[in-house]
N, C-alpha and C positions, 0 to 999 in steps of 0.2 A: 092390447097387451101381448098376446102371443106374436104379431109380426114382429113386437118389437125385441120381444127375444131371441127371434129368429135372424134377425139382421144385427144385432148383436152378437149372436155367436159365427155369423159370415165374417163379420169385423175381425172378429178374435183368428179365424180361422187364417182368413187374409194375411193378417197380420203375423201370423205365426209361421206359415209357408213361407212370406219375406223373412223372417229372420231366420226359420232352420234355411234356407239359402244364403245369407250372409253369413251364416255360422260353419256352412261346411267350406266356402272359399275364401275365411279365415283360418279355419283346421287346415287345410291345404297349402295356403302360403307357409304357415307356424310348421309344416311337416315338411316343407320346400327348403326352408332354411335351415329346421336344426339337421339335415342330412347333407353329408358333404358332394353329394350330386342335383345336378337340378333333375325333377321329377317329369317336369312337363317333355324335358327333352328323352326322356327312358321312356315316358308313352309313349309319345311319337315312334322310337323305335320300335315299339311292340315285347317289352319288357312285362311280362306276362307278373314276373311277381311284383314289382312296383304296380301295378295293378290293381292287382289284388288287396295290396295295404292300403292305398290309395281307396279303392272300392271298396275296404271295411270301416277304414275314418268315417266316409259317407254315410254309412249306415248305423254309424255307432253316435253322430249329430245326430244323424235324421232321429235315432229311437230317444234319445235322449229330447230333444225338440219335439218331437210327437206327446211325449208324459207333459211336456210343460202346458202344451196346446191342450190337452186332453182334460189335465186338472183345471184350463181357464173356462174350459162349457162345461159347466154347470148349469 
């Protein structure tokens, strides 16, 4: 019983990593388009504040994807 909860909440957890990853390089395309520059090419230059929004989206998936993950292990 208890392994199997155990590799069930691995599942969950797996599973959840894949999607907060597909969720933040959706956020990122959806932030790519609605802005009249492309982003990828202002990193590259080392645009310090594209950046930083860029680096806040990711962490505002990520916390948001972590509560999802979080309330599936029980």
């Amino acid at each position: 019983m208890e392994l199997t909860i155990i590799l069930l909440n691995v599942a969950y957890a797996m599973l959840g990593a894949a999607l907060a990853i597909v969720s933040m390089a959706v956020a990122f395309r959806v932030f790519n388009r609605l802005t009249p520059f492309d982003a990828h090419d202002e990193l590259a230059k080392g645009n310090v504040a594209v950046g930083i929004v860029v680096g806040s989206i990711f962490v505002a998936v990520g916390i948001a994807m972590g509560l999802v993950i979080g309330m599936g292990l029980n």
